[in-house]
N, C-alpha and C positions, 0 to 999 in steps of 0.2 A: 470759663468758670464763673462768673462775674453775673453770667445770668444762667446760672446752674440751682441758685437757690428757691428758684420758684415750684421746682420740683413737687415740693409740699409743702405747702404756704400755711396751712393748718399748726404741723407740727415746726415751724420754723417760729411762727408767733408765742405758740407758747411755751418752747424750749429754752428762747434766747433770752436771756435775763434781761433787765430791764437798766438806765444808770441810774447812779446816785442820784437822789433829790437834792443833794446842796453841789452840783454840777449843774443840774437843769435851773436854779436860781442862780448862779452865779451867773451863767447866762444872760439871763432876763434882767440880770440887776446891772452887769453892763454894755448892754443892748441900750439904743435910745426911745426906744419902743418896743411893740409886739409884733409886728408883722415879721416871722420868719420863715426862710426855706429852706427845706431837709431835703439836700441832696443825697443821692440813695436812702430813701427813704424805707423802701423793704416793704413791711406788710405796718409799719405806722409806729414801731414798737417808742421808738423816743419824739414823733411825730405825736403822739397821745400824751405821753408826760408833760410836752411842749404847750400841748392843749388845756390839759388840766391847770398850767399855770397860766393861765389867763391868754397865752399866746391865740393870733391867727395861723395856722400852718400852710402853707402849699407844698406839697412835697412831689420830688421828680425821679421817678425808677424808670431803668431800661428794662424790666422786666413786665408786661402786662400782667403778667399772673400774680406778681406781686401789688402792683397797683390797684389791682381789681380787689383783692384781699382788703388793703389797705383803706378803699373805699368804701367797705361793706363797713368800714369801721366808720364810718361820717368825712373821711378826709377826702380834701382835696387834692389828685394828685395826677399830675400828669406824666407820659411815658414819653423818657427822652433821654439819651445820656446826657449828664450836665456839658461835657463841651458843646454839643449839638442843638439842644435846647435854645429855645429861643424865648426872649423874657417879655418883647414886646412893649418894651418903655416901663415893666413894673421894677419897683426896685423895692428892696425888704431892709427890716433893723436889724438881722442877723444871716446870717448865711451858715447854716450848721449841716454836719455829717457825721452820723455816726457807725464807726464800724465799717464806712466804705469808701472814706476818702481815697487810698492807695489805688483804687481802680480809676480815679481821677488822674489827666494829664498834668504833671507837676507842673510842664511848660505852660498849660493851657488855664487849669485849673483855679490857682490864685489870682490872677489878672481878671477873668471873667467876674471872679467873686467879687472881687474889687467893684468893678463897674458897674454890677448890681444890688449894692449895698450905698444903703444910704450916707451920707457923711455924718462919720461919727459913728457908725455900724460896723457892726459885730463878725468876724469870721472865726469858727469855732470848730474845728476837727478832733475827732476823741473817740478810744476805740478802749476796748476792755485785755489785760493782760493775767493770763492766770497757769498756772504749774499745776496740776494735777499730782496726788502724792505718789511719789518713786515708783511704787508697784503699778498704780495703775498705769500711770506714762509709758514703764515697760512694757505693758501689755500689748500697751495698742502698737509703741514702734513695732517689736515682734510681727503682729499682725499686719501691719503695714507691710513690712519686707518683705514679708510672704506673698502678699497678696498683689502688695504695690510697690514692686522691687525697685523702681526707676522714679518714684514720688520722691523730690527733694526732699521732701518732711519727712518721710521716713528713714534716712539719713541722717537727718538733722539733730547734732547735740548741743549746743547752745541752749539754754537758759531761754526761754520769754521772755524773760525781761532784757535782756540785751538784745534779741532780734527786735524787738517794738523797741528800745531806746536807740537803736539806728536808725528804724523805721521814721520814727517820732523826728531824729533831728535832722531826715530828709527833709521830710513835711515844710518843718520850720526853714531850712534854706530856702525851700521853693519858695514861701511865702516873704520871707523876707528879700527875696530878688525884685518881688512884684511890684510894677508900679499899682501906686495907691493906696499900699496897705503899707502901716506902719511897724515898729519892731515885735514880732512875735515873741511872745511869755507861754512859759508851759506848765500848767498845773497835772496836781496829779490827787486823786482819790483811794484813800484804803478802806476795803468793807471783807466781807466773808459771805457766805452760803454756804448752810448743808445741804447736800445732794445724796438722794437713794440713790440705788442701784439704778432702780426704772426711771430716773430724772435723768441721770447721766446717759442712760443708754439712749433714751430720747432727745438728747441733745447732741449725741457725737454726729448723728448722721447730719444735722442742718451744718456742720463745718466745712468747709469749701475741700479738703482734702475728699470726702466720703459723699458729697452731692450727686458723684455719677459715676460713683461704683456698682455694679452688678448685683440683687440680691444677694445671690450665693455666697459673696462677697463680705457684702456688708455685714451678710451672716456672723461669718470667719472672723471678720475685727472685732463685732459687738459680743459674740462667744466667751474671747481671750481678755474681754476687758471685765465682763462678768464676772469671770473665776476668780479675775484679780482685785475688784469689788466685796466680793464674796469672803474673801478671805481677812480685806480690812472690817466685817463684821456686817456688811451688806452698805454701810453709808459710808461718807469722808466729808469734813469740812474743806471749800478750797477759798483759800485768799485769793482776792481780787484786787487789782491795780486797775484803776480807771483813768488813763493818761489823756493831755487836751495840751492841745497848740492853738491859742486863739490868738487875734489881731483886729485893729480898731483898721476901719478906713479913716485917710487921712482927708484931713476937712478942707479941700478944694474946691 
């Protein structure tokens, strides 16, 4: 699945929101500098923000199709999955992911970061958490079971915000086992977005449950979420949680 979202690198760029700007500075402000790398980096989306705040970026996907995307965009980036990748004696003031740390080796993943982060450098994991309102949520699970009888997510009743505050304070043990990195802090962001019809419907498919479902398919869930759109008046405001687990290296 992990490299499922290259699919449509087009509508993955400009469906998937963007973070917060006072996240991308709080970064930068404690970072010891600008030279950062965006692990999974995608098609550039927080790899550009990163840019626009004075940052250098190198960013690393396993995905070519996403790289290649990401490049048309000015960036640097190369194709590797971060365990695998190889840094080459470079080493950066931050080490950021966004949105794809989980598909990172928790055993592998913070130790690497570690030893490619300067002392006194930044590791910054942070993904976005949102609920969609009652009606529409229902729609898609319906659609899902139908469609996607044996999709854990379709199943799944828990809250968002509790499966990413599990998720989150995996993250944080791993990082806190690591040698090199010191005690992990976690922030967190509240914003909003209003979403059409046609925003949301362009966004369900770039999510990892619906990247390699069948048109016919896709059809069937994006159908039932319509009607159910349609019915809250064609748009819905959704809150947004922007959750981050970062940690300094320790100055060895």
């Amino acid at each position: 699945m992990a490299e499922s979202f290259g699919t449509d690198t087009e509508r993955y760029d400009r469906a998937r929101p963007e973070y917060p700007r006072e996240l991308v500075d709080r970064i930068v402000d404690a970072s010891p500098g600008l030279d950062v790398l965006d692990v999974g980096c995608g098609t550039g989306i927080e790899a550009r923000q990163f840019r626009e705040a004075g940052c250098r970026v190198l960013g690393i996907d396993p995905d070519a199709r996403m790289a290649a995307f990401a490049r048309r965009g000015g960036l640097d980036v190369e194709v590797a999955k971060f365990e695998d990748w190889a840094p080459a004696e470079r080493t950066f003031d931050a080490v950021i992911a966004g949105q794809s740390w989980h598909w990172v080796s928790p055993a592998e993943g913070p130790p690497k970061a570690a030893r490619v982060l300067r002392p006194g450098g930044l590791l910054a994991v942070f993904a976005h958490v949102f609920q969609p309102p009652d009606k529409v949520a229902a729609a898609f699970a319906t659609a899902c079971r139908r469609v996607l009888p044996d999709a854990p997510f379709a199943a799944e009743s828990r809250p968002a915000a509790e499966i990413y505050d599990v998720m989150f304070t995996g993250f944080a043990d791993a990082i806190a086992r690591a040698d090199g990195l010191g005690e992990p802090d976690r922030w967190r962001f509240e914003w909003e977005r209003r979403y059409t019809r046609e925003e949301w419907l362009d966004f369900l498919p770039t999510t990892g449950g619906l990247t390699r479902l069948l048109p016919d398919a896709l059809a069937e869930v994006l159908s039932e979420v319509d009607t159910a759109i349609d019915e809250l008046g064609g748009s819905f405001v959704l809150p947004y949680t922007t959750l981050a687990v970062v940690a300094h290296r320790l100055d060895k």
